[in-house]
C-alpha positions, 0 to 999 in steps of 0.5 A, a space after each residue: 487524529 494523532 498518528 505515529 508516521 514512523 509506525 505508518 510507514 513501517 506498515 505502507 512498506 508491508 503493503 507496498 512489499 506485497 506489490 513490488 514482489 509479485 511485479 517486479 520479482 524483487 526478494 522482500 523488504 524491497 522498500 525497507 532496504 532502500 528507504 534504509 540506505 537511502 536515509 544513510 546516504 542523505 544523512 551522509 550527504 548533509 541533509 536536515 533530520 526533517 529533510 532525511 525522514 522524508 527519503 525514508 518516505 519517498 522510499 517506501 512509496 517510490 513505486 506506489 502507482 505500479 497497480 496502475 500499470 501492471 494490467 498493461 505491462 505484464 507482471 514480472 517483467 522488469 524492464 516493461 514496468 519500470 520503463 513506464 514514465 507515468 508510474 513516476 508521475 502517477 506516483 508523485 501525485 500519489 504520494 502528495 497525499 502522505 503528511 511529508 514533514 517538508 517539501 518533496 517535489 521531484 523526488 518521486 517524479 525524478 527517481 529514474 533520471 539519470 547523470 548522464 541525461 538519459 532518464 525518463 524526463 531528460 535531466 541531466 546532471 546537478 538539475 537532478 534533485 539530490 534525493 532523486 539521485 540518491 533514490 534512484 542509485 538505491 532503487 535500481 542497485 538494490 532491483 539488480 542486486 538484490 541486496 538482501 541476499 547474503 552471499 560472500 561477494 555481495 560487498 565487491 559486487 556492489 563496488 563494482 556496480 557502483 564504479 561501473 555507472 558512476 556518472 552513467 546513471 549515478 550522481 559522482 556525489 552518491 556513489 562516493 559516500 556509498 562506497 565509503 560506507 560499504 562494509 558487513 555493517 551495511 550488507 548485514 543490516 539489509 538481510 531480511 533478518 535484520 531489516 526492521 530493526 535497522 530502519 527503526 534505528 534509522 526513522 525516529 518515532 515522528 506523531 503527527 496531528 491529522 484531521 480525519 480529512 488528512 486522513 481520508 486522503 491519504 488512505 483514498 490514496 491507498 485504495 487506489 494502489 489496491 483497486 487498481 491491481 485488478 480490472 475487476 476491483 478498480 473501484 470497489 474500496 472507493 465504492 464501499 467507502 462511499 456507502 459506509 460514509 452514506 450510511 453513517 449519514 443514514 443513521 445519523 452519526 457526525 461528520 467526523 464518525 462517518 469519515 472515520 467510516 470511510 477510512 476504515 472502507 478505504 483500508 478494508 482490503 489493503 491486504 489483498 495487496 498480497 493476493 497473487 493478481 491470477 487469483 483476483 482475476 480468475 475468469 470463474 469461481 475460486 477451487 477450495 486451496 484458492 479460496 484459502 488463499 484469497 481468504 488470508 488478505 483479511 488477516 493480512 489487513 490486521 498485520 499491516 494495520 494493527 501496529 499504527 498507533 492512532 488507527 486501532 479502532 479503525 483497523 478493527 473496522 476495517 478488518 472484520 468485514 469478513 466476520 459474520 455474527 454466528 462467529 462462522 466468519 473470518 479470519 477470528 471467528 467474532 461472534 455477535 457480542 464482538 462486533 461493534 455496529 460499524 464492523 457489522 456495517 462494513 460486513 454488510 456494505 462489503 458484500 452489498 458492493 461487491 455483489 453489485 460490481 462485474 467480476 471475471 465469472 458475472 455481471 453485477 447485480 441490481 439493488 434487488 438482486 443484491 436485497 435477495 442475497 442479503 436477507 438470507 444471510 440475516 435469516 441465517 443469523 450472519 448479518 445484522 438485521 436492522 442494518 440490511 433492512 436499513 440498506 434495502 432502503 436507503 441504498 436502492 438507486 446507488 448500487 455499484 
């Protein structure tokens, strides 16, 4: 599969957005901006053009493992979610699974030490690695400052900041080429207006070639950050993954095909990642206003998926697991001749798999409490009929 890093990393961003503002309470575009002054501050500094495309990367994904953490620590409380060490180990583990252009190691890991050796992990000093020091600068600035807000005193506020925890928690180093490039080119660029054009000017086009196993990793990995928001979908994307890969086997598809299934189930709800988590986990069936709302992930799957070049037809797979064949489903109403045999196949395992899963307001139903739901739904002309008849039997004894 040939894809497009930079038009991948422009939609994880999205994503990844989605989590850190409802978190951490940071304006949007949070990973844009640091990913974007984070490559300025490298390509300042010397760094090779590879070397400086991969900070863009580790920026995006820094706090990727937060999903993890966020049940435990509370959401909105910024101190007790980047005060967990295993978000930064969580998240360099993660993130090995993203096609880097060259070597990463500690950038991630490292990106809450500080100069003075006060960091999670106690490295002090030149024994920080350069891109850590430099993430870990941009990060924090841009959470206490939010630097996408225009205001008049943004430029003196971030001179002071800078100044105020040189050699404290910032390398000597990265707060001076900082300060030399602070001006209303930088503050302009990082307004939420301009963000995406300014970090397009920063990350050359990259096409990389994966094998569809590449892939599968990388996109597990992302099943992970959305599983992982709620207690009661910490398995569901793997899950589905797993049955849309063993019903592609089922009917006969190559290897090739069924991982290219699995990948489409792993990105299914990448969108939910912008569902507010006290939707996910209301302990009781959705009111009217907050079915919409949960409604609006799948529409969001297609925003953050449809523009990587190289993932199209499986964007569309991914994204029509709410479509139904009489057209009534969402988010685009596709009818029967719209669908094609996977979009109606990952209709089917979807509603299959979250039926059989605990939810806040039931326990998970059996196989044939699952079967009894879903033949309906064919006789009604929603789903598929071969499709469920085929599932009734080869998926008996592998609910949930």
């Amino acid at each position: 599969m040939r894809i497009m890093l930079n038009e991948l990393l422009f939609s994880l961003s999205k994503a990844l957005d989605c989590v850190e503002r409802e978190l951490l309470g940071v304006t949007s575009n949070h990973g844009k901006r640091v990913a974007c002054v984070s490559m300025r501050l490298c390509r300042a500094l010397g760094l090779p053009d590879d070397a400086v495309f991969d900070m863009g990367c580790c920026a995006v994904l820094h706090d990727n493992a937060l999903t993890a953490y966020m049940l435990e620590a509370g959401r909105g409380d910024l101190d007790r979610l980047e005060g967990f060490a295993a978000h930064c180990e969580k998240g360099e583990e993660n993130a090995r699974a993203f096609p880097f252009l060259g070597d990463v190691d500690g950038v991630i890991l490292h990106h809450h030490e500080n100069w003075n050796g006060t960091g999670f992990h106690g490295l002090a000093g030149e024994a920080i690695p350069v891109r850590a020091a430099v993430l870990r600068l941009v990060d924090n600035m841009d959470l206490r400052l939010a630097l996408g807000t225009e205001r008049p005193d943004m430029e003196d506020d971030m001179r002071a900041h800078l100044r105020r925890f040189r050699e404290k928690l910032y390398a000597p180093y990265a707060v001076d080429v900082l300060l030399e490039q602070l001006g209303p080119d930088l503050t302009r660029d990082l307004a939420d207006d301009r963000i995406d054009a300014a970090l397009a000017e920063s990350l050359a086009c990259r096409k990389v070639e994966l094998s569809t196993a590449d892939m599968v990793r990388l996109c597990g990995m992302f099943a992970f950050i959305v599983d992982a928001k709620s207690r009661f979908t910490l398995r569901h994307s793997r899950g589905l993954a797993a049955k849309a890969g063993y019903m592609g086997k089922v009917y006969g598809l190559d290897p090739d095909h069924c991982e290219r299934l699995v990948i489409a189930a792993y990105l299914h709800d990448i969108g939910k990642l912008s569902t507010p988590a006290a939707i996910l986990e209301k302990p009781g069936p959705l009111t009217p206003d907050e079915y919409e709302i949960m409604k609006r992930h799948v529409a969001m799957t297609w925003e953050i998926l449809e523009n990587v070049g190289g993932l199209e037809e499986i964007a569309r797979w991914a994204a029509c697991h709410h479509e139904k064949l009489d057209g009534s489903g969402y988010p685009r109403g596709y009818g029967a001749h719209e669908l094609s045999f996977e979009c109606r196949l990952m209709a089917c395992c979807d509603i299959y798999q979250a039926l059989t899963e605990d939810r806040p307001y039931r326990a998970g139903m059996t196989h044939d409490q699952a079967m009894r739901v879903l033949f309906p739904m064919v006789e009604q002309g929603l789903l598929d009929p071969d499709i469920v008849e085929t599932m009734g039997r080869a998926l008996r004894g592998k609910a949930a």
